[in-house]
ZANUDREN-752965 format. One record per residue (C-alpha): residue in one letter; residue number from 1; x, z, y. Coordinates in steps of 0.25 Angstrom, whole numbers, padded with zeros to 4 digits, always signed. Each point is the difference from the previous one (the first is absolute). Layout:
BEGIN
   kenu   paba      px      pz      py
      A    NUM       X       Z       Y
...
END
This chain:
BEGIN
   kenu   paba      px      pz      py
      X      1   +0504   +0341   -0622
      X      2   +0004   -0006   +0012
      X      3   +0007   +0003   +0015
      X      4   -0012   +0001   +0011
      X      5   +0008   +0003   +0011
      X      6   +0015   +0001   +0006
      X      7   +0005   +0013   +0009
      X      8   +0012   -0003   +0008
      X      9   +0005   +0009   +0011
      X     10   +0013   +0001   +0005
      X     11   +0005   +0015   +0003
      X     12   +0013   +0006   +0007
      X     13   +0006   +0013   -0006
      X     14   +0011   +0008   +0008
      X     15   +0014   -0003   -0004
      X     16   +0012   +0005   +0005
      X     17   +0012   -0007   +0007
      X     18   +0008   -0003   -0013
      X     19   +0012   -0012   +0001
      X     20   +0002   -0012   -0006
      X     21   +0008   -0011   +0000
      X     22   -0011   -0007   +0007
      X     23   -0001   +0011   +0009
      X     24   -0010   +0012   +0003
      X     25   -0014   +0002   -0005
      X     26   -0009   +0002   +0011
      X     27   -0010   +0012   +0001
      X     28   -0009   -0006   -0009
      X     29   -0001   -0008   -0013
      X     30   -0010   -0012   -0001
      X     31   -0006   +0001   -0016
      X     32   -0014   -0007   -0003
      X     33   -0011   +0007   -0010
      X     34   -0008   -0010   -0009
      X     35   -0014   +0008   -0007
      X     36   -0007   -0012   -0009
      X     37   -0013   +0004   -0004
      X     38   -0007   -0006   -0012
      X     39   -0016   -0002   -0002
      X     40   -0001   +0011   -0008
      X     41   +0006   +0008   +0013
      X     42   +0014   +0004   -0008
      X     43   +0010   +0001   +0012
      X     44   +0016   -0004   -0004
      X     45   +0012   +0001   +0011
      X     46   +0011   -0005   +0005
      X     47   +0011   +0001   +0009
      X     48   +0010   -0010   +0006
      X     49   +0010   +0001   +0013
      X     50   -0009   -0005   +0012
      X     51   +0001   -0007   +0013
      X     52   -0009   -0009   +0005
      X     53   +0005   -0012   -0008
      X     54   -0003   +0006   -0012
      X     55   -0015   +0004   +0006
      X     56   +0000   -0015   +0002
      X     57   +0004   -0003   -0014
      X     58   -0009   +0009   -0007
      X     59   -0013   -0005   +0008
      X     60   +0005   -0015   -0002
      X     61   -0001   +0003   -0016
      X     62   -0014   +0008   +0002
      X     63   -0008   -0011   -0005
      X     64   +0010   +0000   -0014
      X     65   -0003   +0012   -0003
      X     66   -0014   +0003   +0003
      X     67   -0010   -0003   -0011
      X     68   +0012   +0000   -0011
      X     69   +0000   +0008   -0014
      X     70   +0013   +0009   +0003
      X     71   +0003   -0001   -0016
      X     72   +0005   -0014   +0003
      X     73   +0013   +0001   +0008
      X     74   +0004   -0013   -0005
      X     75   -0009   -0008   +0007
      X     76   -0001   +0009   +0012
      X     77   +0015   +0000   +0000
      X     78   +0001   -0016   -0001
      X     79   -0012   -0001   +0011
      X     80   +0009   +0007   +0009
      X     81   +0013   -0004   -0003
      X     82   -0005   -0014   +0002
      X     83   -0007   +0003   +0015
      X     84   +0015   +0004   +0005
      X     85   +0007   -0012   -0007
      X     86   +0008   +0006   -0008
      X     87   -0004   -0005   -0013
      X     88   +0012   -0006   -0008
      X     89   -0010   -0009   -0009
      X     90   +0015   -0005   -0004
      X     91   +0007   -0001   +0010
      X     92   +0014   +0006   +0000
      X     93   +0002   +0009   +0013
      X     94   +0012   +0003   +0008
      X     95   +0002   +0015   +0005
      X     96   +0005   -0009   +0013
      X     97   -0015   -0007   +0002
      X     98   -0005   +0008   +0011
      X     99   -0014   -0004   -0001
      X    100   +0000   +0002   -0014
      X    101   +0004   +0014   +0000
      X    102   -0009   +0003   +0014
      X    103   -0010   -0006   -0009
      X    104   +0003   +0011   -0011
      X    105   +0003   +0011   +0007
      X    106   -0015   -0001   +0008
      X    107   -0006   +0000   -0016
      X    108   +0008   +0009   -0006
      X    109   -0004   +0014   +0013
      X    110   -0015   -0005   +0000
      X    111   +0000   -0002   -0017
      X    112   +0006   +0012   -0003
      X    113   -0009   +0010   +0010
      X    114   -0013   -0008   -0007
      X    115   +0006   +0002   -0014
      X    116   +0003   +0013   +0002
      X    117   -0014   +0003   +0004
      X    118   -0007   -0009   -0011
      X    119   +0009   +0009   -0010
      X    120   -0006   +0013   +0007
      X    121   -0015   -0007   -0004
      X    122   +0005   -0001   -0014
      X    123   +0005   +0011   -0002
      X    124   -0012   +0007   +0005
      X    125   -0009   -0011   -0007
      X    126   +0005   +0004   -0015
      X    127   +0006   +0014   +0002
      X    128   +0014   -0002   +0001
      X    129   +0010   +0004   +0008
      X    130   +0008   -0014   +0005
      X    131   +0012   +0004   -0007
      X    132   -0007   -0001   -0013
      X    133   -0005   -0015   +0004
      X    134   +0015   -0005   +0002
      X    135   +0003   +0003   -0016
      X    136   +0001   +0017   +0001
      X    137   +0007   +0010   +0008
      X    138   +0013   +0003   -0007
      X    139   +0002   +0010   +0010
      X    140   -0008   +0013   +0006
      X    141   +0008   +0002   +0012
      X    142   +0008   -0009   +0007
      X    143   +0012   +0002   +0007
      X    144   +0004   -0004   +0016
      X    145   +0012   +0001   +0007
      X    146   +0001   +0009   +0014
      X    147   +0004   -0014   +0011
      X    148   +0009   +0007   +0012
      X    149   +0000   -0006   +0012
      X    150   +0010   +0000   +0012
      X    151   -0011   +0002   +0010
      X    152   -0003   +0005   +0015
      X    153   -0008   +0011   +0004
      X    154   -0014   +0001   -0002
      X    155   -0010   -0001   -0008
      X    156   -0008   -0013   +0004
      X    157   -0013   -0001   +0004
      X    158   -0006   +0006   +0011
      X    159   +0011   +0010   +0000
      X    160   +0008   -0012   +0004
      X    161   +0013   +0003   +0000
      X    162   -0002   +0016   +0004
      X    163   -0001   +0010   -0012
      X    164   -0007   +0012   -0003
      X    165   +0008   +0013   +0001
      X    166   -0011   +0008   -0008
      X    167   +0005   -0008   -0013
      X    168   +0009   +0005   -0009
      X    169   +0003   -0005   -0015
      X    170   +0000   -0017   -0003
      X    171   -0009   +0000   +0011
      X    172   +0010   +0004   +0011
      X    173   +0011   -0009   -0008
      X    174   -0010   -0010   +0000
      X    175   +0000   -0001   +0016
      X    176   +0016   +0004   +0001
      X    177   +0011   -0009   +0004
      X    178   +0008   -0004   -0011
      X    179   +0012   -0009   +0004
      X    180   +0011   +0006   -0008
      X    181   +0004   +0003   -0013
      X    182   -0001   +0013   +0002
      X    183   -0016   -0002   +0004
      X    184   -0002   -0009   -0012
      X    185   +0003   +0011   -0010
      X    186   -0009   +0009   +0008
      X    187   -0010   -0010   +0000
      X    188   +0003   -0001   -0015
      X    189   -0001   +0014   -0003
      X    190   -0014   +0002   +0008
      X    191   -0006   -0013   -0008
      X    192   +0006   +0006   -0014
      X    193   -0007   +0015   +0003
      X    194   -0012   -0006   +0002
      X    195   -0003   -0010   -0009
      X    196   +0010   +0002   -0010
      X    197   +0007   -0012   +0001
      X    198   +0011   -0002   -0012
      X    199   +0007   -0013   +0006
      X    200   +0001   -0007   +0016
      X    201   +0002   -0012   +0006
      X    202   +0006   +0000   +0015
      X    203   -0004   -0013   +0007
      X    204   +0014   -0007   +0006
      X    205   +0002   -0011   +0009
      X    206   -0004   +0007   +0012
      X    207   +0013   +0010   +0004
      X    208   +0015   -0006   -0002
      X    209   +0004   -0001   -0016
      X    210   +0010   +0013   +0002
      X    211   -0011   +0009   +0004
      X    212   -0011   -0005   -0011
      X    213   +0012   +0000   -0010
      X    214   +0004   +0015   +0005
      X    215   -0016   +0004   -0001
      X    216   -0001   -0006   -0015
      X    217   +0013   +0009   -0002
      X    218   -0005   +0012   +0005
      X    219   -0014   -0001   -0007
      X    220   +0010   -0001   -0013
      X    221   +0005   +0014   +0004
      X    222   -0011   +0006   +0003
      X    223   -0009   -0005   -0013
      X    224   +0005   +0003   -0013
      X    225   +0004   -0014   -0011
      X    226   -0014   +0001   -0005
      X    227   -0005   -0004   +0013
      X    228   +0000   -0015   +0000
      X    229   +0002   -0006   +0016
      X    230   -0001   -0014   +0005
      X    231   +0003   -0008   +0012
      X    232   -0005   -0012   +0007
      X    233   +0008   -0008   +0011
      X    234   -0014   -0009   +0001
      X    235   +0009   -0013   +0000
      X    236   +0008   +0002   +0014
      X    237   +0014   +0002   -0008
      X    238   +0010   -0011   +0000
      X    239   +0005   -0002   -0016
      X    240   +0014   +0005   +0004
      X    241   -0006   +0012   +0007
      X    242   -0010   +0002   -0014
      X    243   +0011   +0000   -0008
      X    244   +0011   +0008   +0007
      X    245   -0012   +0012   -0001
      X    246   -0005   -0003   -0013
      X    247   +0012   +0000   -0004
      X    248   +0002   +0015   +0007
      X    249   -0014   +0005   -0005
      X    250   +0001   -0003   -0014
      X    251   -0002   +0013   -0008
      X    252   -0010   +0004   +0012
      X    253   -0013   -0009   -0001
      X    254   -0008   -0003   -0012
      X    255   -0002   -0013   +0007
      X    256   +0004   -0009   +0011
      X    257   -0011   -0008   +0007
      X    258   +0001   -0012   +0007
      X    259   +0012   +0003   +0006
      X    260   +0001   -0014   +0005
      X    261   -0009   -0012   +0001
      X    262   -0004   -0011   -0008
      X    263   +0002   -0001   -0016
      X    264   +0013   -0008   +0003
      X    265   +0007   +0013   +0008
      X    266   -0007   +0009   -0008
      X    267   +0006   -0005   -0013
      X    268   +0013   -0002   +0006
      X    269   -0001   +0016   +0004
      X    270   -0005   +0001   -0014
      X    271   +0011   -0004   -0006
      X    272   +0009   +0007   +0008
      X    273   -0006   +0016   -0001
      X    274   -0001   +0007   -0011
      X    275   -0014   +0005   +0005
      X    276   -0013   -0006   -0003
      X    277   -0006   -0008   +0009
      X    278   -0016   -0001   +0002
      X    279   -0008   -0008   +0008
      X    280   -0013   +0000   +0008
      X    281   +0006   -0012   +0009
      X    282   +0005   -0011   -0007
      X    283   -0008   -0001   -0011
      X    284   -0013   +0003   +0005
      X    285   -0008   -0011   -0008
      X    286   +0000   -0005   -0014
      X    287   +0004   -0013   +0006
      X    288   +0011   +0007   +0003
      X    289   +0003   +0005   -0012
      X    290   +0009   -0013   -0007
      X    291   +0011   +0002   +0011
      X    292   +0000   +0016   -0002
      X    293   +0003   -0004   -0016
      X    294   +0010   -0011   +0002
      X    295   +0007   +0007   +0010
      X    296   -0002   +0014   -0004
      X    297   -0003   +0005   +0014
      X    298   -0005   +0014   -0004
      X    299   -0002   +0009   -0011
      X    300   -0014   +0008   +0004
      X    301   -0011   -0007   +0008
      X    302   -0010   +0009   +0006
      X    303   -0013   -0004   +0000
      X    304   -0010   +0001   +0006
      X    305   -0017   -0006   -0001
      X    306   -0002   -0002   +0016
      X    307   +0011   -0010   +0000
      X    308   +0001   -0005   -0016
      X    309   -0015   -0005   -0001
      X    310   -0008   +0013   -0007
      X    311   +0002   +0008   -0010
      X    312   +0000   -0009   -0011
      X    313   +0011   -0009   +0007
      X    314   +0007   +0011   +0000
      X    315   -0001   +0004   -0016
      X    316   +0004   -0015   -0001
      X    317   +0013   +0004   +0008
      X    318   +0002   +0011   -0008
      X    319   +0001   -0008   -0012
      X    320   +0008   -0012   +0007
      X    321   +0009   +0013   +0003
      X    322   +0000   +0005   -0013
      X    323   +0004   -0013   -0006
      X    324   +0014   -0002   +0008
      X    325   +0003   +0014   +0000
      X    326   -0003   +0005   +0014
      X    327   -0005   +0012   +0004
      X    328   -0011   +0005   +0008
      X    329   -0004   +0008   +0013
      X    330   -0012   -0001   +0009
      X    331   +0001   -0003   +0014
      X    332   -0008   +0008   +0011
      X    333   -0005   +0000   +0013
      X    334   -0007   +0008   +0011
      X    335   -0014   +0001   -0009
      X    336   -0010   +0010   -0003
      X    337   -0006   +0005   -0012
      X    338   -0007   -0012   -0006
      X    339   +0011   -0006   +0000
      X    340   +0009   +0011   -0007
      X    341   -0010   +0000   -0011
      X    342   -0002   -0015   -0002
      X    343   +0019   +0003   -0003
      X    344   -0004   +0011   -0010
      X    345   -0009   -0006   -0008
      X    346   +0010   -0012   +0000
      X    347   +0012   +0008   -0003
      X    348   -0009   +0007   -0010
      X    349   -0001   -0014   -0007
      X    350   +0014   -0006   +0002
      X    351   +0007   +0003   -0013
      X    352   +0013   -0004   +0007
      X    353   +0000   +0008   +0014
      X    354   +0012   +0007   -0001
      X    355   +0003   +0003   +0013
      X    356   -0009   +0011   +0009
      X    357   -0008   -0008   +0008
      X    358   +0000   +0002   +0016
      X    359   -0008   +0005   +0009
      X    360   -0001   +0001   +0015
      X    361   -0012   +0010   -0002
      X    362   +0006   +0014   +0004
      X    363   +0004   -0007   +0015
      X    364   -0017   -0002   +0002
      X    365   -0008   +0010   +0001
      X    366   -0015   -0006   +0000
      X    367   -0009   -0005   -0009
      X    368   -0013   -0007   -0004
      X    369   -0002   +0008   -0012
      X    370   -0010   +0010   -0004
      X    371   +0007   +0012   -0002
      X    372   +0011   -0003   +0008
      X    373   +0014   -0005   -0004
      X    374   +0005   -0003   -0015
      X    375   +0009   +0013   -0003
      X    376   +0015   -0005   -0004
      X    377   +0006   +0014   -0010
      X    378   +0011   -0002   -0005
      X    379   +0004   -0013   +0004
      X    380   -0012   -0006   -0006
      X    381   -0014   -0006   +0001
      X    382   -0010   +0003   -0010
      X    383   -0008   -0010   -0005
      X    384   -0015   +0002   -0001
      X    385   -0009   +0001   -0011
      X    386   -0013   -0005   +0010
      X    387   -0004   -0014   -0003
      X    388   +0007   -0009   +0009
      X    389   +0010   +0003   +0008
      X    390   -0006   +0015   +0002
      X    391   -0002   -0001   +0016
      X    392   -0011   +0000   +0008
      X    393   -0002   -0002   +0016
      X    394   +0000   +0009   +0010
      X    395   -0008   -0008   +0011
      X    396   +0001   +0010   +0011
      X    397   +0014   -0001   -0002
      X    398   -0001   -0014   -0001
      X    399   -0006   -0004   +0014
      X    400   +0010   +0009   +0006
      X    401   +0013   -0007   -0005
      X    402   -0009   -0013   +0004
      X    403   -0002   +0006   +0014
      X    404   +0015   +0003   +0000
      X    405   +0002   -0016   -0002
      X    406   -0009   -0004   +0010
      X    407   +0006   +0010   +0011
      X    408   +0013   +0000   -0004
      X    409   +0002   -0015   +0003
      X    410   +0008   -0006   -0010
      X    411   -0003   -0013   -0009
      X    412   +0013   -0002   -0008
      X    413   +0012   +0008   -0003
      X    414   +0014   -0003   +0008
      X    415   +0010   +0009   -0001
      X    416   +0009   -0007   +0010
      X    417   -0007   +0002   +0011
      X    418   -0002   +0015   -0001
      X    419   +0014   +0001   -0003
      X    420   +0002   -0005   +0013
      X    421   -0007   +0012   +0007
      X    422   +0011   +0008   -0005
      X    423   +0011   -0009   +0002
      X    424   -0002   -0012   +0010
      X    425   +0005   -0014   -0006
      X    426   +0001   +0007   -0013
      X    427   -0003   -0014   -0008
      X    428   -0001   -0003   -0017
      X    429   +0013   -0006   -0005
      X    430   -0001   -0006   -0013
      X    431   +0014   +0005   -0003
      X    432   +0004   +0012   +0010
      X    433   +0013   +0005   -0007
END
């Protein structure tokens, strides 16, 4: 078996003005759809966050990928990592060696989107979901957490920043203002009724600490013990100003993440709280994974396959993870369904994942998928029985997302600049309180 050709088409789905602390995403987000074919004319996908260096990236790697057998992702992996320079070959690495970790972030996004898909062909190629290819699902369903946002009106897209007043449900919250505490819980108590979401994470760093600490409060009123809830200043915290609300919210948040920035700060929080603090920030690589030991920067790691390298880099995390006694989440973005099922066949797999996983899935509302979206109940994702990842294209809805990328004008995500739309001068701080 081998791969005879190499799909790569950058789409924009619709996506609402949520904050951050690196701003405000715009109407649309940028992801990129891989489809490998085989010469025996099995199909497998993938899925990756887009933009027009990744586009770049992906065809650069083309002649790697076509004509090889998709059982070996060694030497697919090695050919790859080798084209961006980031192989070790012995080399001892710096987190701090820019061009090093330039060099692996391009392998790891444009690796992970063709692993993906080569597991989808081998699934499909021996009859087994890809769960069962990384050791066995140990689970059935797996659990995600509802994210709230602090967010403006609308609801992205061509809807802009207006809103449709015929909705009702999670699809008016979905399009609603939502930039106090009191919001927060509405928005919480829509996505919970929806899609049965048994714990939340806020997103922070985007509104003064007192206001994120008072929404984290009243989410802890209005949502019984069992519902677990989480928040993530996204790094722009100062460590006296991490520790005076980590301090406050201890008893409210199952965990703290990265309240601060760098594993330096975020040990010295650490130490400091009597939360536990996770990461999808300073430990981001397993080069980085030496500091987070030595300094015991954080207690869970999200992970997640875009950015770790794949799916088996990130069983190998899991292990790492497992052997010092850290836990384990899983980081999200603005993805669609592919995506969501390559996380649920992982999770599946993960023995240790003993955090829900994220998702920002409920805030999009397209897909590329026939049939239509992936159904969350009850907080969870099923994970197929069909061989692979259990998905198939819709390619009607595919050229429109592709049409949607092409017209809507965008080539990479920045946040800052649509933040400034709403507020001129508005610039990212690294540290803002």
């Amino acid at each position: 078996m081998k791969i005879r050709d190499m799909r790569v088409t950058p789409i924009a789905i619709t996506d609402p003005p949520l904050r951050n602390a690196a701003g405000l995403h715009a109407p649309y987000a940028l992801r990129t759809i891989v489809e490998l074919i085989t010469d025996d004319g099995i199909s497998g996908l993938g899925e990756t966050p887009g933009g027009a260096g990744i586009t770049a990236d992906l065809e650069e790697i083309r002649p790697l990928v076509i004509g090889r057998d998709p059982f070996r992702l060694n030497a697919l992996s090695q050919a790859i990592e080798s084209h961006f320079g980031a192989a070790r070959h012995g080399r001892q690495f710096s987190q701090l060696d820019e061009n090093y970790g330039r060099a692996a972030r391009r392998f790891a996004r444009v690796y992970s989107v063709v692993e993906v898909a080569c597991y989808d062909i081998l699934g499909k190629a021996t009859g087994r979901p890809v769960a069962d290819l990384l050791g066995g699902r140990l689970r059935d369903r797996v659990p995600f957490s509802g994210y709230l946002f602090f967010k403006h009106a609308g609801a992205g897209g061509a809807l802009g920043f207006g809103s449709d007043p015929a909705a009702s449900g999670w699809a008016a919250v979905r399009q609603a203002e939502a930039l106090t505490p009191e919001a927060i819980v509405a928005q919480a108590q829509a996505m919970c009724s929806e899609f049965g979401f048994r714990s939340l994470k806020l997103k922070g760093g985007t509104l003064e600490p007192e206001i994120e600490a008072a929404a984290v409060f009243a989410l802890r009123e209005a949502f019984s013990p069992e519902v677990p809830i989480r928040l993530d200043p996204n790094a722009v915290w100062s460590v006296p100003t991490a520790i005076h609300w980590g301090r406050r919210l201890a008893g409210a948040l199952e965990y703290y993440e990265d309240p601060v920035r760098g594993q330096a700060a975020m040990a010295e929080v650490a130490r400091a709280v009597d939360i536990p603090l996770a990461t999808n920030m300073c430990t981001t690589a397993f080069e980085d994974l030496p500091g987070s030991i030595r300094l015991g920067s954080e207690h869970i790691i999200l992970a997640d396959h875009h950015f770790w390298g794949g799916l088996r880099a990130s069983m190998e995390l899991a292990r790492i993870c497992q052997t010092f006694g850290r836990g384990l989440s899983m980081h999200s973005n603005s993805h669609l369904g592919i995506s969501l099922m390559a996380m649920a066949h992982l999770a599946a797999a993960t023995p240790n994942l003993t955090y829900a996983c994220d998702t920002h899935y409920p805030w999009q509302s397209e897909e590329v998928l026939a049939g239509g979206r992936i159904r969350i109940e009850g907080g969870c994702v099923a994970v197929s029985d069909e061989p692979g990842l259990g998905v198939e294209l819709d390619r009607a809805a595919l050229a429109r997302l592709h049409e949607n990328y092409l017209r809507c004008g965008l080539t990479e995500r920045n946040d800052e600049i649509e933040m400034q739309k709403v507020e001129p001068g508005w610039t990212f701080k690294p540290t803002r309180w």
